[in-house]
Structures are given as C-alpha cells and as structure tokens.
N, C-alpha and C positions, 0 to 999 in steps of 0.2 A: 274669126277671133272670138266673138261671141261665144260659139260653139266650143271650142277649147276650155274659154271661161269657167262654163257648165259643167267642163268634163273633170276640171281640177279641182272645183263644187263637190261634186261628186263623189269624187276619191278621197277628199279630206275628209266628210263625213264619214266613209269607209274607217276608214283609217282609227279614226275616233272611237268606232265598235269595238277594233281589235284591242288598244292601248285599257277601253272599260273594261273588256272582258277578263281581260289577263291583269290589271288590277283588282279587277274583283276576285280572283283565284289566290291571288297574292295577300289581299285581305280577308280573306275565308281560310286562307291555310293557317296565318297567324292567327286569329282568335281562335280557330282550335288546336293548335300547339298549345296557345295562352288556358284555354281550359282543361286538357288535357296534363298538361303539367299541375294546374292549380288543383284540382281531384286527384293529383297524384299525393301532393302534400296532403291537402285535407284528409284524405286516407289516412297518412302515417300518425297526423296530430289524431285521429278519431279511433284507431286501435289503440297510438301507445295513453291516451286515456281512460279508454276502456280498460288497457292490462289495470291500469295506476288502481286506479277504481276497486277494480274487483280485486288484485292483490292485499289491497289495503281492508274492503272486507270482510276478505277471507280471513287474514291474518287476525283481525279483530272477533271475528266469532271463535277461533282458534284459542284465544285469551281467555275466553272464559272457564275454560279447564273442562272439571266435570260435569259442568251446567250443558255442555252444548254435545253435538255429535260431527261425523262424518259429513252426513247427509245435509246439516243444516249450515258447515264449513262451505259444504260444496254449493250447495244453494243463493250462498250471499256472496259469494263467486259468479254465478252466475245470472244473478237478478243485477248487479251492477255494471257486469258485462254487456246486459240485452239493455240497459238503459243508455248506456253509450252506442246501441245498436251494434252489437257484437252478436249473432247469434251462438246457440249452443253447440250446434255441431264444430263449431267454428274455433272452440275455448277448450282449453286443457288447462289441468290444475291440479300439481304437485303438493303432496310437503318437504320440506325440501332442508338442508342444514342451512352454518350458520351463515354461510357465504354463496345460498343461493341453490346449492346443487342439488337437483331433484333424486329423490330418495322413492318415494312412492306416490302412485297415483292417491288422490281423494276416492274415495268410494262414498259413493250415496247407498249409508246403511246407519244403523242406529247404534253404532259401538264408539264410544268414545274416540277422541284424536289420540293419536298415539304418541306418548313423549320419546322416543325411540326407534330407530328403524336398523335394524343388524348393529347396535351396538353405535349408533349413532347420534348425536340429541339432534330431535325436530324441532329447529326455533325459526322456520318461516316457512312460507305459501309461495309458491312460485307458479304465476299465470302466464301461459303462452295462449296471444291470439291473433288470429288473423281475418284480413277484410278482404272485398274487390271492389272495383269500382269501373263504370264500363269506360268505354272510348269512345272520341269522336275522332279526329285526326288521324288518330294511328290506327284506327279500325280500317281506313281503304290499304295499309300497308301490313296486315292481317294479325294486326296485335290487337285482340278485341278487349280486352281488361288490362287494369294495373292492380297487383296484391301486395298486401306489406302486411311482413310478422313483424310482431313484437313480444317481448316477455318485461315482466315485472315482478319484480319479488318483495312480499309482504313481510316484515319481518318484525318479532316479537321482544323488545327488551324491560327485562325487570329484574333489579337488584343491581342494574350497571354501576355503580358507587363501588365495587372494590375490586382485588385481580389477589392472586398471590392462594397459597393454601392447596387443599385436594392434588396434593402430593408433587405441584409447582411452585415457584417461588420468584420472588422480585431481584434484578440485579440491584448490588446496593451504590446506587449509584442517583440523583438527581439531575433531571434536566427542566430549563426554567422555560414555562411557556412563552416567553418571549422571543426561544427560538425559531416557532413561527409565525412571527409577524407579520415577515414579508407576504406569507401567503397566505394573508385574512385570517391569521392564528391559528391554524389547522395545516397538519402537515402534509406535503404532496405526497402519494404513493409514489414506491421508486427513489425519491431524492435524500441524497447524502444530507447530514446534517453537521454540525460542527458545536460541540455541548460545552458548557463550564467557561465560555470564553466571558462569560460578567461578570466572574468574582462576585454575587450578590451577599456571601456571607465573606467578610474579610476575617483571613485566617483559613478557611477551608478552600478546598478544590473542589466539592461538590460530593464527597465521599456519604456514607449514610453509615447510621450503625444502628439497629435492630433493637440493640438493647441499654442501649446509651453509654457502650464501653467503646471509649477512643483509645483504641489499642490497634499495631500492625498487626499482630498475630488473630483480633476478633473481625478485622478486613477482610484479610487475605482467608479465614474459614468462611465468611460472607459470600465471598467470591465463586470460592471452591465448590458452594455446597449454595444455591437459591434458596433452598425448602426454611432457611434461618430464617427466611423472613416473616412469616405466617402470612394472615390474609391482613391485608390494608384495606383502607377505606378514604371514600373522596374526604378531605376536611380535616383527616389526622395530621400530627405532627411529628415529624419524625427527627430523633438527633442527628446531628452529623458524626462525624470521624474525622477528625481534621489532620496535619500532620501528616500522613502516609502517603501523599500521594508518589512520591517520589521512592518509595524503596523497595530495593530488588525482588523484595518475594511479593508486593504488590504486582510488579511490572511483569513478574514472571506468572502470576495466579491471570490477569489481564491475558498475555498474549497467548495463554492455553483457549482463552474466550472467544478469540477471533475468527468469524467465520461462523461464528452459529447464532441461534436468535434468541435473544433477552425480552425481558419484561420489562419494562424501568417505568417510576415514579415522572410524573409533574407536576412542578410544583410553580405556583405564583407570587409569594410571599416568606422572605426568610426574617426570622424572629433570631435575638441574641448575634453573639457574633462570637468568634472561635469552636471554642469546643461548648460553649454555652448554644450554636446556633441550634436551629431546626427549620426545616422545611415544609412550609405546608401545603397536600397534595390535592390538585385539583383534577386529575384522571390519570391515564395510564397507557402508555403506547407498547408496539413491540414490532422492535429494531434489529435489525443485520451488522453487529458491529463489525467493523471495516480496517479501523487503525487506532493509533493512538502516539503521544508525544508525553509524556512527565517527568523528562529534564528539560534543564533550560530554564532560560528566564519564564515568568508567569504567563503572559503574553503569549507566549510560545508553545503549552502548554496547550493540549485537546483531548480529546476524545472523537473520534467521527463513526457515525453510525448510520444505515441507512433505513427511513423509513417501511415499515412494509405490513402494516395495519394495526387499528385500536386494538388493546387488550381483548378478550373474552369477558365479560360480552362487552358489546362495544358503548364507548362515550357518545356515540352518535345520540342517544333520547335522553343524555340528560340523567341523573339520578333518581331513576325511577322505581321504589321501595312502597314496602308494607303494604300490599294488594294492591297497587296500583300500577301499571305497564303500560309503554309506552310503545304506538304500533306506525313502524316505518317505514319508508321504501326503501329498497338498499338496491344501487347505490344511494345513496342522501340525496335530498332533493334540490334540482337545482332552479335559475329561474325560468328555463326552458319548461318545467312542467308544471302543471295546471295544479295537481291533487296533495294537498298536505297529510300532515300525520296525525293521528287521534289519540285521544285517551285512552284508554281500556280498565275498567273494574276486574280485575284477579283476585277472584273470593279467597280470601284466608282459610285454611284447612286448621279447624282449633284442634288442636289434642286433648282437650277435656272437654268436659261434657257442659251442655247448654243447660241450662234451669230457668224457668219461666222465673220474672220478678216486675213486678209493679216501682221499684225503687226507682227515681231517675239519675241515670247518671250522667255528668255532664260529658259535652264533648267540644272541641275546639275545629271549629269550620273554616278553611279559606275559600274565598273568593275569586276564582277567576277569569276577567272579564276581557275583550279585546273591544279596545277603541283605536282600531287603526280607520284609513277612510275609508273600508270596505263597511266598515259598520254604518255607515249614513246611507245606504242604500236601502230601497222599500223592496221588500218581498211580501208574497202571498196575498189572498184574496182584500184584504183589507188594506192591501199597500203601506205596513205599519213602517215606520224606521226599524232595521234591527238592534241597534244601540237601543231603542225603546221597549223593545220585546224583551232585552237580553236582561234591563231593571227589573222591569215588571216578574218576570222570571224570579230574580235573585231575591227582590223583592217580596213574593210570595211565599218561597222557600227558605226563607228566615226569619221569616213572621211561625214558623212552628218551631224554630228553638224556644228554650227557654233562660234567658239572661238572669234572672232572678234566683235562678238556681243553678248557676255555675257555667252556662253552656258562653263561649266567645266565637266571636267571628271575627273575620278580617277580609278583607278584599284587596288583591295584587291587578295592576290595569298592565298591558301589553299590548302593542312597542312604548320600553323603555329605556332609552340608551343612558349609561353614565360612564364614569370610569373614575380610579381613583379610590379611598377608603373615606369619601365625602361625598353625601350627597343631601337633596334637600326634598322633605315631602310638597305633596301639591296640595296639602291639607293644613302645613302650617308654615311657617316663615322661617323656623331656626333649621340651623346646619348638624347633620348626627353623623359622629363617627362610628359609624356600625356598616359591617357589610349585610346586606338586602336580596 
C-alpha cells in the first residue's frame, strides 16, 4: 500500500510539470501576441505623426513664397520626419494640388517652389511615410516585421474670406448655417441637405439678388448666368429677391440647374425683412443640387442639394488675409491626431517702391495668446510655466511699440466659447452687443 502511495506521489508531481509547462507556453504566447500587436499600433500612431509633422512643415516653409526654395521645403520635411524617427530613405514628398494629389516630386535644388505644375495651382505638400518594427510572436511563424504607410497632406490657405469671380460665380441662392447643426455645424461630405426650410427673412424664400433689384426677370438671368455675382466676401451683405420663388421661369431657369455643381453663400444672420432683408455671409460651400419643391404651402417648400466640398479655397483656416496663411492638414484635423495647424507670415509683394524714412508710423497689434490647460504645463531646461513664457514674451514684444505715438494693441485669449450677439469681457463687468 505504502508503495502505491509513493507511486501516485510521484505521478502527481509529474503531472504538475506538464499542466506548468504548457501554461507557461500559453502565457508566453499571449504576451507576445500582446506585444506584437501593441508595436503594431505604436508604429502606425509613430508614422502617421511623423507624416502630420513634416507635412505641416513642409507646407509651412512652402508659405514663405520667394524667401524659401525646393531644397529648404524639402529639408523641413525631412528634419521633422527624422524627429519622429522616420528616416529619409523611408519619406517622399510631393507638391501636390488642392485636394491632395501629388503633382511633382520636391527637389532639393535652389529654385524657388513652384506656384504651378502643368497648368495646375500648388497649394499643398503631400508626405508619404513608412516605418518597421520587428516581431516577437509572429517571428517563429516567419512574419519577422510589421510596416505601415502613411501619407499627410500640408496644405496652404490664404485669402479664404471670398469665392465667386475669375470667370466663376455664386448661385443666387442662401443657405443658413444652421443647416448643419446636427453635424457640429459643418457639413458631412456626401449628405443631402434640405435649405430655406427656416424662413429666417419673412417675406423671402431665401432667393439673393446681386444687385438689390427684386425682380423675376434680374433671378431667373442670376440663375442663367453665375459670373452676375462678382466675388463676395466672408462679412458682406447681400439683398434678397423675394417674391419669385414660385414662378415658372424661376422653376424652369432652376430645373436646367439640376445635376450640376453650385457655389452658394452661408449665411448666419438676416438683417430687414422682405424685400428690405439681407443676408450676412459667413463662408461658402459647393453643392450637387438634387431637387427642389416651390409650390405649395411654405412648409412644403425646399430646395435639396448634396454636400460635396468647401469653396476654393477652403473655410477650413478660417479668414486668413493680408500676408498672413494659415497652414493645415487636409483632411481637417480630428481628435485622433496629435499635430495642429500653424500660422505662417506670406510676405506682401509691394508694387511700389520702398524708401528709407526715419518717420514713425503707427501700427495696430493683436495679441494672440492660448490659455487652454495645456498652457500650465513646464517645459524646457528651467521648467518655466508656458502661460509664463508666453507673458513674458508678449510682454517684451510690446514694450517696443510706441503708444504715445499712435501705435494700439490688444490681446484675444483661446478657448473661448460664446454664442449669441452678447457677450461679456473678462476685463469688465458690463454686457456689449458687438460680435467679437
């Protein structure tokens, strides 16, 4: 009995060998599955960085017009490539149109960017790059690396504030930005829209007129012919045309329109009401119209158009004028990616000549500061606050105007939410109806 005892001793311990061994196999394969896949991501977040990066850049040295080249385009391309550890063999970089699509390589040479490529305009940098990263797990099943490309396009907008002119033109028609609410006030690519259903001017359907003559006959040549509208601008006013929505050579000028793509106004604000209103434009979309209804009760009454991108050039940066461009990732960025957008100085090209003068002349400066919480964070050798750096800064740099002789400043802070035609500063206590 004894001896049995011993022998079932024995075998249990056995036993226990096998159960550790083939757990431990079982947990060694998992952690490197679990590694394997995790250096797979970290790869893909560590290239499409790298593109972000160096698109952005590129695009930015690309800004500076005549002051920069090829070689020094492609260079800041590629020093923000290798800091996201990208090497160079590894990185290509286009210039590319407005939607991305690569036109010509960069050359590292000393001749200026080219505004141009076969009749083309260049208004962005398009970085393609790729990484590897080794294996553990899936190396005994002879996948010995995982690689992931990516591309990013840098893109250049300045003068976005108008659409219409250079031999195109605006349909005369408004649509109120409140048509995209639903989707965070920006319209989806692709999706049908349904316009004029707010009546926000009573008396109009939403009709425009160019020239402030509310007549069928100054519509329907509207309609007929875009190029009536000249160029607009973000902030203008524009009459309506009230009255016509309904009549037949409207509705016949309209369904020759169907099926091809418009330019149309948005607007956020209507002033007056009938043939007194007017609309004021806050950017510019361009639409697929689709259909339309204009009898019938009001209600009943549409227009349907389908999204299918901003104007030329695009509302994406904002109204960015008079030497200064605004340089962005396109598509727009979301919160999935790390790298924002920057400023860029686009030197003014005078057409008359400079002349030294000792005279001062003043000038008007803003201020633009972010106090979001990224700002209480310490960077660099001395661990300063950035909200402290960024004073001291402003602080420096406006100690050389001269207020005694005309020169003003002001300072704007971001994030700042409001909404409404009230709001209230953080400097004093009463309420101003002005928009800001």
């Amino acid at each position: 009995m004894k001896r049995i005892w011993n022998w079932l001793i024995t075998r249990q311990k056995g036993q226990s060998l096998v159960i550790v061994a083939i757990g431990m196999v079982a947990l060694l394969s998992v952690a490197g599955l679990v590694v394997d896949v995790g250096n797979a991501y970290a790869l893909q977040r560590k290239v499409r960085n790298a593109v972000d990066a160096s698109a952005l850049a590129a695009a930015r040295e690309m800004a500076r017009q005549g002051a920069t080249s090829n070689a020094n385009v492609l260079s800041a391309a590629r020093r923000f490539a290798s800091l996201n550890y990208i090497a160079e063999p590894d990185l290509e970089v286009w210039y590319a149109d407005i939607d991305g699509n690569p036109l010509q390589p960069v050359n590292n040479d000393g001749f200026s960017p080219p505004t141009e490529v076969d009749g083309t305009e260049v208004a962005s940098v398009l970085v393609q790059g790729r990484g590897s990263v080794s294996t553990y797990l899936a190396h005994l099943v002879g996948v010995h690396s995982f690689r992931s490309s990516e591309s990013s396009v840098g893109r250049i907008l300045c003068g976005a504030c108008s659409a219409g002119g250079d031999g195109e033109g605006l349909f005369p028609a408004a649509i109120s930005a409140a048509s995209f609410a639903s989707s965070d006030g920006k319209p989806v690519m692709g999706m049908e829209y349904t316009f004029w259903g707010d009546h926000a001017a009573p008396g109009n359907f939403g009709w425009l007129s160019w020239d402030g003559s509310a007549n069928i006959p100054t519509l329907v040549a509207n309609i007929n012919d875009l190029t009536r509208s000249g160029r607009r601008s973000v902030g203008d006013l524009i009459p309506s045309c009230p009255g016509a929505s309904a009549s037949p050579s409207v509705r016949s000028a309209l369904q020759a329109r169907l099926n091809t793509h418009v330019t149309l106004p948005v607007y956020d604000q209507v002033t007056g009401e009938g043939a007194h209103a007017s609309y004021r434009v806050v950017g510019f979309v361009r639409v697929l119209l689709t259909s339309f209804r204009l009898t019938g009760p009001d209600r009943d009454k549409y227009i349907r158009a389908q999204f299918t991108d901003w104007t030329l050039p695009s509302g994406e940066g904002g109204c960015a004028d008079m030497g200064v461009c605004v340089v962005k990732l396109r598509p727009p960025m979301t919160e999935r990616r790390s790298i924002t957008g920057v400023v860029s100085i686009w030197l003014p090209r005078l057409n008359e000549g400079v002349v030294p003068s000792n005279e001062h002349r003043p000038v008007d400066v803003v201020n633009v500061m972010d106090i979001s919480g990224s700002m209480s964070y310490r960077w660099g050798p001395g661990s300063e606050v950035k909200l402290a750096t960024a004073k001291r800064v402003l602080t420096e740099f406006n100690g050389y105007l001269l207020p005694d002789e005309g020169d003003r400043v002001g300072l704007a802070t971001f994030p700042r939410v409001t909404s409404g035609s009230w709001y209230t500063l953080l400097c004093g206590s009463s309420w101003k109806n002005t928009y800001y």
